[in-house]
C-alpha positions, 0 to 999 in steps of 0.5 A: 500500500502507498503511504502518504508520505511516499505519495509526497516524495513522488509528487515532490521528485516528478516536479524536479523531473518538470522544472529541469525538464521545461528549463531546457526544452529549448535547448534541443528545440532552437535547433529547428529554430535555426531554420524556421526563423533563419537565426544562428545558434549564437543568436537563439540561445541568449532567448532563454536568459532571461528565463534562467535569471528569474529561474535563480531570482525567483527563489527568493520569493518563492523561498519565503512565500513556502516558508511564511505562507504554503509549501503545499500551496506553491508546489501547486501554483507551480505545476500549473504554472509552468504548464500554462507557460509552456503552453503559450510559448508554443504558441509563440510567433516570433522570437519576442514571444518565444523570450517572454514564454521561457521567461514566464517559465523560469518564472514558475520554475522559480518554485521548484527548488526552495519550496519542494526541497525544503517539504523533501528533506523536513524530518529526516535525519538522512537525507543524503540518498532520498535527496539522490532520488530526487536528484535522478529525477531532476536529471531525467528532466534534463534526459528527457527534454533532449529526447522529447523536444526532439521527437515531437520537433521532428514528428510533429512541430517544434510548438508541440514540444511546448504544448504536450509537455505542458498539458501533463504538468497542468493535469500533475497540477491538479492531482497535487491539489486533490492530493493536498487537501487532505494532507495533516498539517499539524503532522508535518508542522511537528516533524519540522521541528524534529528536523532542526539541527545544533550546529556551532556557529562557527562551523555552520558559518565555514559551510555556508561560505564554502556552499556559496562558493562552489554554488556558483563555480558549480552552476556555471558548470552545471549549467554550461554543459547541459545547455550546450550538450546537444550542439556539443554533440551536433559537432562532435559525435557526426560519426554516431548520431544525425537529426535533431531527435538523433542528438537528443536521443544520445543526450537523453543517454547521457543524462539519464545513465549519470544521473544515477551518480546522485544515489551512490553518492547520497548513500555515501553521504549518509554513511561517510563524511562528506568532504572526501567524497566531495573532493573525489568528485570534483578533483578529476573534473580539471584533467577531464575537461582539458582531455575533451577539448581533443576528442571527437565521435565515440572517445567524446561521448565516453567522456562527456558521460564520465564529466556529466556523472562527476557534475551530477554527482555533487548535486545532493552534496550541497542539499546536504550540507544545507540541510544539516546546517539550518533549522526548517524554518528558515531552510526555505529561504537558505535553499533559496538564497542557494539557488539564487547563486546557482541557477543566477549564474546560469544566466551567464553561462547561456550567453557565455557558451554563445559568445566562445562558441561563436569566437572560439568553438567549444574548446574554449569553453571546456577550458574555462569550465576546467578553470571553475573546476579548480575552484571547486577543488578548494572548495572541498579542501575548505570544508571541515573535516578529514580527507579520507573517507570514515565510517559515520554520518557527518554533520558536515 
């Protein structure tokens, strides 16, 4: 029998699959663009900037509104929402519209992270492989908007690749609803207070920082190398795959085999300190991201499924860090404020990948993403605790 608790967790991580999934549709639909509307790549990407700024600034109120007001009731604000504006982008005319449409859905993605990953994580003690679940979910979104983008844009129209999609989260939307009338609020409210964490000031300060830093060395990776993936592979791998659903197909691959990356490393999470596990995962990024900027065809894929395994892997890291680190309250709008940096951050990496792309090529760019890499290399060094890997759940 399902338990209402796990009814949640299921609504909670098919809306990750969503806000990453209607996120990035674009990114496999502007290759049909290109003709329609006889515009290059450089000039179509940037559209969806806008969209990814208020995908990160939105957190904020969003944040707040679910911690002052109701959780419950912004998860349903944004499977409808984000459902509709998908909806009225496929119906858009020009690239005008196709702009203010990815902004209106950044807008209710916004939602998403501060409000359906503070009700994830609210009183549990181990939240490391329950956050990898739902991190697999998120990147599915990712796998799947590259192959469903794809194939509606070649069977059908580039505008059905809006409007299918849209349809299933407005109709998700209002099972939520169904489902959230019933639900014991004074049960979730006294869970919420076995939730919250006694953590030194100090500590609790160090991590903090170390999150807001490799939040946003690790949102300008994350976000580069999933938005520029499908034409990375255009390029690159002509010898495997042709055709706008033969590139999406791969992608979807791609995503989907390293999003299960996050499990293994909540698991690890949950039982060993969290610093060597975070330091393994980003010290080979540097090497690797040098190593791509020379391959082509079948090496090019074995190793972008590599580099994409290790960048999903740190999602449930700083989830976790956040999640011991904060009291339910307020964890809302630290999840925001987390997500202000990483998905802010996106919106320079659309117009960067454009611009080195458009100047250099994407050799360029992977050795800009290798410098980020670095970054997050002291990052790890700086979190308390030891370099090797010890038996026990860690608070930090």
């Amino acid at each position: 029998m399902v338990t209402r608790d796990t009814a949640k967790v299921l609504f909670l991580n098919v809306g990750h699959f969503y806000a990453h999934l209607f996120m990035v549709l674009f990114a496999t639909v502007v290759l049909a663009l290109e003709t329609e509307f006889g515009v290059s790549y450089g000039v179509l990407l940037p559209l969806a900037t806008a969209g990814f700024v208020v995908f990160g600034a939105g957190s904020l109120p969003s944040g707040w509104l679910g911690d002052r007001w109701s959780r419950p009731g912004m998860m349903t604000i944004f499977f409808i929402g984000i459902g509709a504006a998908s909806i009225a982008t496929g119906f858009a005319r020009s690239t005008f519209e196709i702009g203010a449409g990815l902004l209106a859905i950044g807008v209710f993605a916004s939602i998403y992270h501060p409000v359906g990953i503070a009700m994830l994580v609210d009183g549990r003690e181990k939240v490391g492989r329950l956050l990898g679940v739902n991190g697999v979910f998120g990147n599915m979104g990712l796998a799947g908007a590259g192959l469903i983008a794809g194939i509606l844009t070649d069977l059908i129209s580039w505008r059905a690749a809006f409007i299918v999609p849209g349809l299933v989260a407005i109709a998700t939307g209002l099972l939520f609803l169904a489902f959230n009338r019933s639900e014991d609020r004074a049960a979730a409210g006294a869970a919420k207070r076995a939730a919250d964490p006694v953590i030194p000031r100090a500590t609790m300060i160090r991590v903090m920082i170390v999150v807001a830093v490799a939040t946003l060395a690790g949102g300008i990776i994350f976000h580069a190398t999933t938005v520029s993936l499908p034409k990375v592979f255009d390029e690159r791998v002509p010898g495997l795959v042709t055709g706008t659903a033969g590139i999406g197909s791969l992608v979807a691959i791609v995503f989907a085999l390293a999003a299960f990356t996050q499990i293994a490393v909540g698991q690890m999470i949950d039982r060993y300190e969290i610093k060597p596990v975070f330091l393994l995962l980003v010290v080979v990024q540097v090497p690797l991201l040098l190593l791509i900027t020379t391959l082509y065809d079948l090496p090019m894929f074995v190793a972008s499924l590599f580099l994409m395994c290790l960048v999903f892997g740190e999602i449930p890291i700083s989830d976790t860090l956040v999640a011991r680190h904060t009291v339910s309250a307020w964890r809302g709008r630290v999840y925001a404020a987390k997500y202000v940096l990483s998905l802010g951050v996106s919106a320079s990496a659309l117009p960067m990948v454009g611009y080195l792309h458009e100047s250099a090529g994407f050799d360029a760019l992977f050795a800009v993403l290798a410098g980020f890499a670095g970054v997050l290399v002291i990052c790890a060094l700086a979190l308390p605790g030891r370099l090797w890997l010890r038996v026990g759940v860690s608070a930090t």
